[in-house]
FILUM-123964 format. One record per residue (C-alpha): chain; residue number from 1; x, y, z; residue in three letters. Coordinates in steps of 0.1 Angstrom, whole numbers, padded with zeros to 4 digits, always signed. Layout:
N
unit/pos/east/north/up/code
A/NUM/X/Y/Z/ALA
...
This chain:
383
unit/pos/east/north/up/code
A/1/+0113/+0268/+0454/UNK
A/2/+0101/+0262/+0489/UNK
A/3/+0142/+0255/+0498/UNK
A/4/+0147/+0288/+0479/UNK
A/5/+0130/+0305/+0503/UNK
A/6/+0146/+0286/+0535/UNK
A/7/+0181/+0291/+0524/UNK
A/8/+0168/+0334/+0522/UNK
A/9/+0156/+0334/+0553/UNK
A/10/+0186/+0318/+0569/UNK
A/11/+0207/+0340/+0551/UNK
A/12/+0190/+0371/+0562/UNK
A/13/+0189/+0359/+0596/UNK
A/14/+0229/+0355/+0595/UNK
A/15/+0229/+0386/+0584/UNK
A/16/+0210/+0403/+0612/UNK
A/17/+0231/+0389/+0636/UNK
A/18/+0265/+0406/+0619/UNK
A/19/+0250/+0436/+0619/UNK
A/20/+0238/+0436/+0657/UNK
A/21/+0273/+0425/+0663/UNK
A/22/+0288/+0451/+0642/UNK
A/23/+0266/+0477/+0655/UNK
A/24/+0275/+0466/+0693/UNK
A/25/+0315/+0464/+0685/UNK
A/26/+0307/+0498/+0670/UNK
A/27/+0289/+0514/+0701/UNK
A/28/+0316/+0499/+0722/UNK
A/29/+0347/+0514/+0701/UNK
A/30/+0328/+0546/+0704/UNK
A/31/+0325/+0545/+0745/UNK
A/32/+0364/+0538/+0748/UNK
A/33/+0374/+0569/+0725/UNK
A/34/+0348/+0588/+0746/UNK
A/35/+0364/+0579/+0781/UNK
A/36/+0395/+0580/+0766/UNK
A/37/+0392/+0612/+0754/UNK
A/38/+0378/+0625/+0790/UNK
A/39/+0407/+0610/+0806/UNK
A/40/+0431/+0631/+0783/UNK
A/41/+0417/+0664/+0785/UNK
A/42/+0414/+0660/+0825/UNK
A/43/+0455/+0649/+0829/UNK
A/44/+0462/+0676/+0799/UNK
A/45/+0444/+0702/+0825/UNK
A/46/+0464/+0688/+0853/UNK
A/47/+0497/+0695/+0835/UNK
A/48/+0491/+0732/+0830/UNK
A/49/+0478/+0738/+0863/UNK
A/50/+0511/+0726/+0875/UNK
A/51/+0531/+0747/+0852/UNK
A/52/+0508/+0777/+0869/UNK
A/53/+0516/+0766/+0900/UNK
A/54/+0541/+0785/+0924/UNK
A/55/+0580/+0772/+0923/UNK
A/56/+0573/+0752/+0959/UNK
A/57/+0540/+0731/+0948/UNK
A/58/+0557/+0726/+0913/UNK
A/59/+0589/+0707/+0934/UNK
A/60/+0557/+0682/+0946/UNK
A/61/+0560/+0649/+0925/UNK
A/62/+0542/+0651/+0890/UNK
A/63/+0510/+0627/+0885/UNK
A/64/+0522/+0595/+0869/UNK
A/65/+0494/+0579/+0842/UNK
A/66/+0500/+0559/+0813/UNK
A/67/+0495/+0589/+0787/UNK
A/68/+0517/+0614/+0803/UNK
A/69/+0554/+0608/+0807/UNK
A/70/+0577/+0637/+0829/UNK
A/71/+0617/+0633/+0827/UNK
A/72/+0632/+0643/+0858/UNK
A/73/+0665/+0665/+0857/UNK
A/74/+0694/+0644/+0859/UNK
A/75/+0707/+0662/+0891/UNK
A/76/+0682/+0678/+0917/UNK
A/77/+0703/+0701/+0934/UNK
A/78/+0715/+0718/+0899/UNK
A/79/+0685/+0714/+0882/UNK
A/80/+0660/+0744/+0871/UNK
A/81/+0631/+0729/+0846/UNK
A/82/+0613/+0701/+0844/UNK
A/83/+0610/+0691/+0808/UNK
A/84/+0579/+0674/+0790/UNK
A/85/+0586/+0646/+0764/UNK
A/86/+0556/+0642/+0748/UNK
A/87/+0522/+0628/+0759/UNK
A/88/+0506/+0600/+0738/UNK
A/89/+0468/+0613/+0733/UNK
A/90/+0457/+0596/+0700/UNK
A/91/+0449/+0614/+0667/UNK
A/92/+0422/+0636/+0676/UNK
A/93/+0438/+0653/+0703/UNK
A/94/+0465/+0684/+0699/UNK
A/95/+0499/+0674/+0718/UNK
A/96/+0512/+0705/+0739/UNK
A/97/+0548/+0714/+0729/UNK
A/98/+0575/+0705/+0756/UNK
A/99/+0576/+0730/+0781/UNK
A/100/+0610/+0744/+0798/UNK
A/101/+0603/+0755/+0835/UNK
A/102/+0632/+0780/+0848/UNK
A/103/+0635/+0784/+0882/UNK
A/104/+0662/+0809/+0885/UNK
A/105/+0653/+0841/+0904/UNK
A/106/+0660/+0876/+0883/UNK
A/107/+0677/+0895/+0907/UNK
A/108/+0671/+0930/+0898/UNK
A/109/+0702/+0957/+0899/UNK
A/110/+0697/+0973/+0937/UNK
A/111/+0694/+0938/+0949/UNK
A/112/+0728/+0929/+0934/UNK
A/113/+0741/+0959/+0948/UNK
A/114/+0729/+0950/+0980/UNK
A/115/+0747/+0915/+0980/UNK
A/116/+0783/+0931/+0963/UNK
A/117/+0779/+0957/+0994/UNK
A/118/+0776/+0931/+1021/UNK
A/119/+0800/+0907/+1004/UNK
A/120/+0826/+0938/+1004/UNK
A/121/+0821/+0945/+1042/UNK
A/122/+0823/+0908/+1051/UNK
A/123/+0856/+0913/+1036/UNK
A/124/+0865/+0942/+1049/UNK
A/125/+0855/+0924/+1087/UNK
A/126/+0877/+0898/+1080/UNK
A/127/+0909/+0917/+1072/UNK
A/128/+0904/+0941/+1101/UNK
A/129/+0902/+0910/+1124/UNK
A/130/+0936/+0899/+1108/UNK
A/131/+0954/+0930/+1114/UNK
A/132/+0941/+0933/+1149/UNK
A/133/+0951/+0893/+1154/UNK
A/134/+0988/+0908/+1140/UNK
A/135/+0990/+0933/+1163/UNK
A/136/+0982/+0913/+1198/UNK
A/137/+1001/+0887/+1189/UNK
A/138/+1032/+0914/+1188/UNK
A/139/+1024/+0934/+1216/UNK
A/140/+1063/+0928/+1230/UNK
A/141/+1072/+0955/+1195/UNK
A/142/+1076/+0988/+1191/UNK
A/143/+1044/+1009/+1173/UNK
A/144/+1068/+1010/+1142/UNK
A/145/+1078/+0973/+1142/UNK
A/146/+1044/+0964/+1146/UNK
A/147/+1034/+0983/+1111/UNK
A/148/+1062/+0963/+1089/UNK
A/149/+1033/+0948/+1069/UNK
A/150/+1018/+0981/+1066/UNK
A/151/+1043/+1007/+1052/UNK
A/152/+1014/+1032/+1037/UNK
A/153/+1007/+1044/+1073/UNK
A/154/+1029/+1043/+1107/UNK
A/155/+1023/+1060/+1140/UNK
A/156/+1034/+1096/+1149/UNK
A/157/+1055/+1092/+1182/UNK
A/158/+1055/+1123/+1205/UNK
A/159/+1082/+1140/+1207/UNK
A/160/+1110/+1143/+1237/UNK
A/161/+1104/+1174/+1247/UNK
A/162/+1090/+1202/+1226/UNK
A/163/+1049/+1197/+1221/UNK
A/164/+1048/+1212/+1187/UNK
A/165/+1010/+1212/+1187/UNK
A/166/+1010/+1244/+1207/UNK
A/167/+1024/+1262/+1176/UNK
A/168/+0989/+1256/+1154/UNK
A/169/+0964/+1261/+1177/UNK
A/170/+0931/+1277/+1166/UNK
A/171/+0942/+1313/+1178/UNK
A/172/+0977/+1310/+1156/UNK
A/173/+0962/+1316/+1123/UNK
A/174/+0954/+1352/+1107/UNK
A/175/+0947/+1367/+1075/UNK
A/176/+0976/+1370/+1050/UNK
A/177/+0995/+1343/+1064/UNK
A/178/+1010/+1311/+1045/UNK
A/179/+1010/+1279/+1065/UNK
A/180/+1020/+1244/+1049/UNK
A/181/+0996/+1215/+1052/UNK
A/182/+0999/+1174/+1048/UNK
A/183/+1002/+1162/+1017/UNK
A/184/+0978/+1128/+1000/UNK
A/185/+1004/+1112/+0991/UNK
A/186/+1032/+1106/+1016/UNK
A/187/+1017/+1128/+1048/UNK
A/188/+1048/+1156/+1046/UNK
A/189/+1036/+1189/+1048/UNK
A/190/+1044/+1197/+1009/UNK
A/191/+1012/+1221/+1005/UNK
A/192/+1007/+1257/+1008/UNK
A/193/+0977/+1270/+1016/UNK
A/194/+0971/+1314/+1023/UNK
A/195/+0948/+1322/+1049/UNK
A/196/+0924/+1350/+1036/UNK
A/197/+0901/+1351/+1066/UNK
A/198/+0898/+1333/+1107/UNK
A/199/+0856/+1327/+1100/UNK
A/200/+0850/+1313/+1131/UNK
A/201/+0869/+1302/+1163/UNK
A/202/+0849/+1277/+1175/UNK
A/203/+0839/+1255/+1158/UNK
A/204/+0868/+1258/+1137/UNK
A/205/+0862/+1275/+1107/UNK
A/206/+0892/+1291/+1080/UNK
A/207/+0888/+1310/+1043/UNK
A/208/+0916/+1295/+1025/UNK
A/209/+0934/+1296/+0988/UNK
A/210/+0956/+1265/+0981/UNK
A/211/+0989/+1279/+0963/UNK
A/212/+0998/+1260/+0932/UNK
A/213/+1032/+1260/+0915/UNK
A/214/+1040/+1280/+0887/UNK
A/215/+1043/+1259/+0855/UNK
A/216/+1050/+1283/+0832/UNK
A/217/+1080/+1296/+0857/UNK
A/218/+1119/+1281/+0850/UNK
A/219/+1135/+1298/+0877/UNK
A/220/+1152/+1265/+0885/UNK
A/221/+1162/+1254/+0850/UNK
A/222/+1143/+1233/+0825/UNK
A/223/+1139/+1205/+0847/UNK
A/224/+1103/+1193/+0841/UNK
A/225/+1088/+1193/+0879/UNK
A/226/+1048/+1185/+0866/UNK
A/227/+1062/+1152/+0844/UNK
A/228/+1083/+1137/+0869/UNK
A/229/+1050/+1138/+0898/UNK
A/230/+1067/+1161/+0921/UNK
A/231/+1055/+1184/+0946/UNK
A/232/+1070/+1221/+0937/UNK
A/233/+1077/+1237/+0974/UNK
A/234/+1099/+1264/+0972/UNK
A/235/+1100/+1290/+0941/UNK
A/236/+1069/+1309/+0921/UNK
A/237/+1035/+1300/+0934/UNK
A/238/+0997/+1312/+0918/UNK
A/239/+0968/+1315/+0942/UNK
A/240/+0942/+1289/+0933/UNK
A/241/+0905/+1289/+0940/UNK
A/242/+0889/+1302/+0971/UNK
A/243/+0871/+1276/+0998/UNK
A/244/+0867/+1269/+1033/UNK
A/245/+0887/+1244/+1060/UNK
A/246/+0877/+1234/+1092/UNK
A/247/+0901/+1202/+1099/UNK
A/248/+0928/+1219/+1121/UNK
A/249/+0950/+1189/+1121/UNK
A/250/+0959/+1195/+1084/UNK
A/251/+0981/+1224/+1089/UNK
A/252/+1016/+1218/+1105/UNK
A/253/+1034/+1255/+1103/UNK
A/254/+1037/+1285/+1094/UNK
A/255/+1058/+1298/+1060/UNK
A/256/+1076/+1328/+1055/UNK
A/257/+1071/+1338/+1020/UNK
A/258/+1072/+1374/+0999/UNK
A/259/+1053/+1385/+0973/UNK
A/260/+1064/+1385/+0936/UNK
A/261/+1049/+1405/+0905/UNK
A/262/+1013/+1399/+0892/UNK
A/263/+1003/+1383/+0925/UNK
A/264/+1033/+1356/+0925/UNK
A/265/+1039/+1342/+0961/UNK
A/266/+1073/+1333/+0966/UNK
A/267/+1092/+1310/+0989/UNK
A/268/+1127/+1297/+0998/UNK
A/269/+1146/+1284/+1024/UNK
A/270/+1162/+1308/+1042/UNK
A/271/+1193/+1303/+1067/UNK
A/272/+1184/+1291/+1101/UNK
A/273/+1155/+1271/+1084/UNK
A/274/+1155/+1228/+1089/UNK
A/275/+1143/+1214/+1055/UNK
A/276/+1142/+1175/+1042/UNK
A/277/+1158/+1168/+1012/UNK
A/278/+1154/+1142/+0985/UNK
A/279/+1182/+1119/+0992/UNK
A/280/+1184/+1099/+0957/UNK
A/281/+1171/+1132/+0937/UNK
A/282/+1179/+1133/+0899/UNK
A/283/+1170/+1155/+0872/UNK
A/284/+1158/+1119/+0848/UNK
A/285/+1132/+1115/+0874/UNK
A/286/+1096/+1110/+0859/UNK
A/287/+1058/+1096/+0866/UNK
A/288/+1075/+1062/+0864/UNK
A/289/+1097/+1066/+0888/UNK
A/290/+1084/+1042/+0919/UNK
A/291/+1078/+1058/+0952/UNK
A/292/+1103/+1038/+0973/UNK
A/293/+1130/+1058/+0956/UNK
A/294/+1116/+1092/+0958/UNK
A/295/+1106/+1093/+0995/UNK
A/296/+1133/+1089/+1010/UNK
A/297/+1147/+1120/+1027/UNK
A/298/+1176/+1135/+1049/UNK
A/299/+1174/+1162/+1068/UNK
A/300/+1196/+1194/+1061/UNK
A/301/+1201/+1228/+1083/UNK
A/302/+1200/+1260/+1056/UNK
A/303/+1238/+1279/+1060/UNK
A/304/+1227/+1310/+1039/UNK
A/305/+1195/+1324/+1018/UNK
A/306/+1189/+1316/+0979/UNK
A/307/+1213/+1333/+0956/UNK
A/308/+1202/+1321/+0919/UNK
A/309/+1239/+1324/+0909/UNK
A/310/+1254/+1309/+0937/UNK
A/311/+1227/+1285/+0951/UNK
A/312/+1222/+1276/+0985/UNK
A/313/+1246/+1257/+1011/UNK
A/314/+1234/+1234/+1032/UNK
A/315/+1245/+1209/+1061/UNK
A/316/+1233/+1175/+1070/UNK
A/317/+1219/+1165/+1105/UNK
A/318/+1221/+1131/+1121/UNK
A/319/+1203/+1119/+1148/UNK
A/320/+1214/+1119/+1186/UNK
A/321/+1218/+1084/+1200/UNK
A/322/+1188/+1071/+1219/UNK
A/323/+1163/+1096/+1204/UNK
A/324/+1138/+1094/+1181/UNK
A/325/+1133/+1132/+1170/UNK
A/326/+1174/+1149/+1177/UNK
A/327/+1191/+1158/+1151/UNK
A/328/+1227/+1175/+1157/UNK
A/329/+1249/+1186/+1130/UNK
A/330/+1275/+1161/+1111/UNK
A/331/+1304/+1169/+1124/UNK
A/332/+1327/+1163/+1092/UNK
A/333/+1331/+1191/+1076/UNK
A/334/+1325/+1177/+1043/UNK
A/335/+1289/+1171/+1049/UNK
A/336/+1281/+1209/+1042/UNK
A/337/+1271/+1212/+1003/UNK
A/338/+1259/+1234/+0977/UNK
A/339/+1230/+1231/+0958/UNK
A/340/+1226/+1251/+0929/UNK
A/341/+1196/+1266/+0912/UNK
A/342/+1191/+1235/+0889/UNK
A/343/+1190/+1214/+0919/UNK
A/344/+1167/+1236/+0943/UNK
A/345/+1137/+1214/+0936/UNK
A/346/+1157/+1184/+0955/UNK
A/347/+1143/+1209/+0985/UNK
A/348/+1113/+1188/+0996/UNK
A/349/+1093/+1202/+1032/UNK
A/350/+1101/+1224/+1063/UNK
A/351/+1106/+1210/+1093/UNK
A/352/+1094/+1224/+1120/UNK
A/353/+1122/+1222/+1152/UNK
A/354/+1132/+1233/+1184/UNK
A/355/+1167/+1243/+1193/UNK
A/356/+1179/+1228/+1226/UNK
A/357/+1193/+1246/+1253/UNK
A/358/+1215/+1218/+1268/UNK
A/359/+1191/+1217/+1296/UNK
A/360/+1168/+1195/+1286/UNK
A/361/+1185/+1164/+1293/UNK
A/362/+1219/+1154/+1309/UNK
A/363/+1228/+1133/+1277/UNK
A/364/+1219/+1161/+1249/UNK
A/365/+1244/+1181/+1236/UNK
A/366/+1243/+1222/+1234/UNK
A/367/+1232/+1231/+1197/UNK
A/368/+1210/+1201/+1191/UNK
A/369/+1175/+1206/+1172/UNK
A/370/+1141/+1186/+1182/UNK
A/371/+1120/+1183/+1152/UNK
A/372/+1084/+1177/+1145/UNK
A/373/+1078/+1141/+1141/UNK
A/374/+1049/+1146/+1118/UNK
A/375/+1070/+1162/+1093/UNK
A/376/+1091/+1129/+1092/UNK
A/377/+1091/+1100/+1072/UNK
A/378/+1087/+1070/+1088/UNK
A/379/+1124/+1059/+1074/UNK
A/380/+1138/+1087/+1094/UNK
A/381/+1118/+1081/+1125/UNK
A/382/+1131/+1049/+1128/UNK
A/383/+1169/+1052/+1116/UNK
């Protein structure tokens, strides 16, 4: 009995001592989750504020610790995010989903307009420097060699003797006259334009109507002048729309014209007048046909006025040696011709010209003609 009662005590003292150990290892466990737990929610805090954080701070390097792991983009230069694996917390804490970071900058629609603007005029600097670099290095040229690469524009030389910008000053225009003015597409004076009104001297000031061809006119046949892109200058024209001009240097003479029936304007060449013709004209001419063909031009002196039975005769000019702007007549006979009414829209703008005395110049003949180098193409300036 009495060894009973030993062998209960002992065994209740063994088991005292497990359970002090048990509750120690138990108290212990507990601390650790505790700190660990701490140490979580303080690094899980530190990852958000530096996904807050502006784009600079955010480049600084990322806390390293054993719970939280950051990838770095494989290149720096191309990268924009940082990108979070995972982070190993333990079961009792919620893991944050991965997180892209973009660092690309929204550029808004004026700002991109902005940037297109100054990478246009960049651009634009840079050719202008080119062409000007062309042009020194070919000072030794002429002004119309030194525009080969550019055969949209050339320089207007002056002419030899006759200054034809005397004959459109500001006093030269009054009401009810016709005056042609430059064209947009080649610079010849193939617009008409009636002068209602002189508004102001200076400044400069005109009430004008533009005159438009008649479309719904076939005094020249059926050939289709509105298809083919041509500029109609001589037949039926309508007065267009009122408005006002003050560019002076648009006009280059004046027209002789008469008036036709419900307010029709019409003109012609008439003998004594200079005209350029189209030199490869054809009636199979249309909106395809390319503009190196069509302007190209000779110039013709008008024998006799319009008949629309008999046409209009014509004879070519060539160019005096060592000039620029005189013209004398062919002298083969053959070069006078006849074009007929289904040919007058091969007529294509006036020239204004001068007739030369003789006197002028020892080397110019009697009967030669100076004509206005604006109303030339820049084929026939330098032929």
């Amino acid at each position: 009995m009495e060894c009973n009662k030993d062998a209960a005590l002992v065994a209740k003292e063994a088991a005292e001592r497990k359970f002090e150990t048990m509750t120690t290892i138990f108290n212990h466990a507990a601390s650790m989750a505790s700190k660990r737990k701490r140490n979580v929610g303080s690094e899980t805090s530190a990852v958000h504020h530096n996904l807050h954080m502006p784009f600079q701070e955010n480049e600084a390097s990322m806390p390293q610790t054993e719970n939280v792991h950051a990838v770095q983009a494989e290149n720096q230069d191309a990268s924009s995010a940082r990108k979070f694996e995972h982070v190993n917390v333990g079961h009792n804490v919620k893991v944050q989903p991965p997180t892209k970071i973009s660092l690309a900058k929204s550029i808004d629609k004026d700002e991109m307009r902005k940037l297109l603007i100054k990478r246009a005029k960049s651009c634009l600097t840079e050719k202008l420097r080119e062409i000007r670099s062309n042009k020194n290095g070919s000072g030794n040229n002429t002004d119309a060699e030194k525009e080969d690469d550019h055969p949209s524009t050339y320089i207007v030389p002056d002419p030899h003797f006759h200054d034809f910008d005397k004959d459109r000053t500001e006093e030269s225009f009054q009401s009810g006259q016709v005056w042609a003015s430059y064209g947009d597409k080649d610079g010849m004076p193939h617009c008409y334009v009636l002068i209602k009104k002189r508004l102001s001297l200076s400044p400069f000031k005109l009430g004008i109507n533009f005159l438009h061809g008649a479309r719904t006119s076939n005094e020249f046949g059926s050939f289709n002048w509105v298809s083919s892109d041509l500029r109609k200058t001589c037949g039926d024209f309508r007065i267009g729309m009122y408005e006002t001009s003050t560019a002076l240097d648009t006009f280059s003479h004046q027209i002789t014209w008469d008036k036709g029936p419900r307010g029709i304007i019409s003109i012609y060449p008439q003998k004594g007048d200079i005209w350029a013709v189209y030199r490869n004209w054809s009636p199979d001419w249309n909106g395809n046909t390319p503009d190196n063909v069509m302007q190209l031009y000779d110039l013709v002196e008008v024998l006799d006025d319009y008949d629309a039975e008999h046409g209009i005769s014509v004879a070519a000019l060539i160019k005096v040696a060592g000039f620029r702007t005189v013209f004398r007549r062919c002298p083969d006979g053959y070069a006078i011709k006849r074009i007929m009414k289904e040919e007058m829209l091969r007529f294509s703008h006036q020239v204004p010209f001068y007739r030369m005395t003789g006197e002028e110049a020892p080397d110019v003949p009697l009967g030669c003609y100076e004509v206005d180098p604006a109303a030339l193409s820049k084929e026939l300036l330098r032929r």
